[in-house]
N, C-alpha and C positions, 0 to 999 in steps of 0.2 A: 772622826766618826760621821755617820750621816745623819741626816737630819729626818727624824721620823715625825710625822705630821698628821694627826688622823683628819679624816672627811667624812664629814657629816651633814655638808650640803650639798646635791646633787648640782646646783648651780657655782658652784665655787670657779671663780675664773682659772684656777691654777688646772684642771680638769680641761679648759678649752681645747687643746690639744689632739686630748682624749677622745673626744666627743661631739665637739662641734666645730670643730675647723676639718675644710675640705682637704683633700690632696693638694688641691693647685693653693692653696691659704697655708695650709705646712711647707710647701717648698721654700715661699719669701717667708716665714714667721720670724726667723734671724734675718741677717744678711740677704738681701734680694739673692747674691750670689751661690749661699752656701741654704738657710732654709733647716726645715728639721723632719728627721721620720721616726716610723713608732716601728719599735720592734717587740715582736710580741713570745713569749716564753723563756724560759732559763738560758734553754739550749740556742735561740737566735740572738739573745742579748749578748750570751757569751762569747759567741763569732763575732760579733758586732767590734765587744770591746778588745777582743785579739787583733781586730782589722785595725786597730786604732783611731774607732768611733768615740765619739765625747759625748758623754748621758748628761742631761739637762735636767730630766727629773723620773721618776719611777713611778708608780701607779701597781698595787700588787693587797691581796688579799689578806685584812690582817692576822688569820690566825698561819700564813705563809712566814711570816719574819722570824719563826724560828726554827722552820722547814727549808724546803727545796730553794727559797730566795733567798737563804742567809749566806751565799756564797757568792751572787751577784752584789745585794746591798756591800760587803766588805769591800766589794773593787771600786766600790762608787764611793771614797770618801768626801764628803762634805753636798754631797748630790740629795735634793730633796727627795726622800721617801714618801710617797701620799698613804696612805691605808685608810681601810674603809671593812665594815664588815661587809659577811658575803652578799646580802641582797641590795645592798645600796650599789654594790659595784654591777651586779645585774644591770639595776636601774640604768646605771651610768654610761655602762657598755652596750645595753641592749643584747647582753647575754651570759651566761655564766662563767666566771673567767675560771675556766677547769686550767690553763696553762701557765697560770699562777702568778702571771707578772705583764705589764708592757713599760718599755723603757721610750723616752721620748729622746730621739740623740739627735748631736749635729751631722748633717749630712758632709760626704770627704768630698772635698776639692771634685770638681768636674773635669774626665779628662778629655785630650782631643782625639779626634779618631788619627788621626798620623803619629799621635804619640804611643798608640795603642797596635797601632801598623807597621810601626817603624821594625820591633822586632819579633814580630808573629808570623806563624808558619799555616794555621789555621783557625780561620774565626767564624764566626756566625753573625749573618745578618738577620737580623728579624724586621721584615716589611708588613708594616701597620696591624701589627697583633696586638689587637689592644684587651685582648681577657687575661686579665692579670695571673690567672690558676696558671695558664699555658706558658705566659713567662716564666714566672717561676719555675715550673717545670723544667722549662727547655735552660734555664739557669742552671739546676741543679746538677743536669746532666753533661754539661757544656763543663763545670766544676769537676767533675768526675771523671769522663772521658778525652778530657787533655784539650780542650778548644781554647787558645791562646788568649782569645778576646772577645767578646758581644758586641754591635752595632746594630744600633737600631735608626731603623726608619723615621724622621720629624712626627710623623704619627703613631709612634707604637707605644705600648706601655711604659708607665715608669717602672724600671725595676725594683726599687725602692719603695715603690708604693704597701700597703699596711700588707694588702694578702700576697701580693707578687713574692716579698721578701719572707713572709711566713712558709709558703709553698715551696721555697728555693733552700729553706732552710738556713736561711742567713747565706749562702753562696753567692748570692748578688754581690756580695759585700766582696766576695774573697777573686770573683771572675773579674778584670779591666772589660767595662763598656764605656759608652759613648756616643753621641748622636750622630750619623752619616749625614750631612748634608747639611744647609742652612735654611731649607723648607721644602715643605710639602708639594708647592706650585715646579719647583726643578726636580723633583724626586723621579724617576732613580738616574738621572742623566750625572746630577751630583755624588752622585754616592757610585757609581762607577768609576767616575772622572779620579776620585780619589782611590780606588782601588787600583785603578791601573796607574795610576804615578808611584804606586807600591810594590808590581808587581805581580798582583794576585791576578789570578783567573775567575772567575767566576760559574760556580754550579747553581743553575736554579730546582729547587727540587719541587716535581710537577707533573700533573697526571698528563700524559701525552703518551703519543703516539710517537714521536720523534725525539726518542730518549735513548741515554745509556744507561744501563745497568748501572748501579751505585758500587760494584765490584770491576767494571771498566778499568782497563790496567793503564793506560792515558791519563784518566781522571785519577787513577791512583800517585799517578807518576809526579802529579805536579808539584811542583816546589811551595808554591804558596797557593792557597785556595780559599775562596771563601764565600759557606754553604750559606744559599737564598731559602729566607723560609717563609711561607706567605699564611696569611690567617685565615681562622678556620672556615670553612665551605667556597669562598669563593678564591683562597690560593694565591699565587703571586698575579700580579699584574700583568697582561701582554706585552706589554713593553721591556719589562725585567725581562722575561723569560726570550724576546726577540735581540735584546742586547746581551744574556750571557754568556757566555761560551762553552756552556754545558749546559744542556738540559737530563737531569737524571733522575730517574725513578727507583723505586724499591719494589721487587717483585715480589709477589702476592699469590695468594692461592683460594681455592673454595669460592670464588667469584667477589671478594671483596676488595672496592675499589681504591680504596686509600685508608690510613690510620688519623687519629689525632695529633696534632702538628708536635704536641710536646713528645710522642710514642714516635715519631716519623723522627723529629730530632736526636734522640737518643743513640739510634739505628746509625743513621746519617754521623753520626760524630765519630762511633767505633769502628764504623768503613771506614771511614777517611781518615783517621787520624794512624792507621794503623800505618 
């Protein structure tokens, strides 16, 4: 059975987690290696632990324990339960927890991007998008629309992070990503060098002038590809866009220049992947 525990100090160390540890302070909390993230709701807890995520400890609403969490708490035997009534956890959260629950788990194994390349046919690169809403996003969608694997830029969000994975729906958890490169100072000469020892080609998607259509039957054609997405307003880098081997846009109407990068990924995944 698990361990139900109520909270009744807003300071309680067992809460740290929750509330006052940073993102970059939850990554090392365990294992410098492995680290912890918060998932938040029924519904992302429960991808979590399908993913074969390990809950450390719970945090959820007590008049919830014999509602909508009583199906999470069951999966989590012997997993500390915190409960709190509903205005302390306010306090605690800095808001009302309407989603009834956050689960603080072990983060999985980190993979490499060649292990992630080795058998992918299309993946997504994400260069230094660091608004976590739009990760998430472009997670979800990547989840949905058959994109093999995520790569991110040394500077781009953590997917994992508290709103990235809420936004994504817990699909972070279920898409293989992975860091491209070993730093930001080589960035994208690294993160190409590894693509093309793969195979892939590369599409930068990119407001220009000197583009192909995102329905280009070339760009369709290719065996392996894999879509450059730059962050929002100022786009991928010159230099991405001067080393990839596609530059492609999505045509537009009514005078409007571009979408948001998560609304542009979406698009970009159901072309290409088709």
């Amino acid at each position: 059975m698990s361990n139900i525990i109520e909270i009744t100090d807003i300071g309680a160390p067992e809460l740290d987690v929750y509330v006052r540890l940073t993102g970059a302070q939850l990554r090392s909390r365990l294992e410098p290696e492995r680290g912890i993230f918060i998932a938040e709701s029924p519904t992302v807890i429960s991808v979590a632990l399908d993913a074969g995520c390990v809950p450390v400890s719970i945090l959820t609403d007590k008049r919830l324990l014999s509602g909508a969490v009583r199906s999470i708490i069951d999966r989590c035997e012997g997993v500390p339960v915190y409960t709190a009534e509903r205005d302390l956890l306010t306090a605690i959260t800095g808001f009302e927890l309407t989603r009834g629950a956050l689960a603080a788990m072990k983060r999985p194994s980190a993979r490499s991007a060649d292990e992630i390349l080795k058998g992918a046919r299309r993946v997504a690169v994400l260069e230094g998008i660091t608004d976590s809403t739009n990760v998430g996003a472009i997670f979800r969608s990547a989840a949905a629309l058959g994109i093999d694997g995520v790569l991110l830029s040394p500077t781009a969000c953590d997917p994992l992070s508290r709103r990235a994975l809420r936004v994504s729906m817990g699909t972070a958890l279920l898409v293989p990503y992975a860091v491209l490169g070993d730093s930001h100072k080589s960035w994208p000469e690294c993160g190409l060098e590894i693509l093309a020892r793969h195979g892939f080609k590369c599409a930068a998607m990119a407001l220009r002038h000197d583009t192909v259509s995102i329905d280009d039957a070339g760009l369709l054609s290719e065996e392996r590809l894999a879509i450059f997405l730059g962050t929002e307003g100022e786009g991928l880098s010159e230099k991405t866009i001067e080393l990839s081997d596609y530059t492609v846009k999505i045509p537009m109407s009514r005078g409007v220049d571009s979408l948001n990068v998560g609304a542009a990924a979406a698009i970009a995944f159901y072309a290409l992947t088709k």
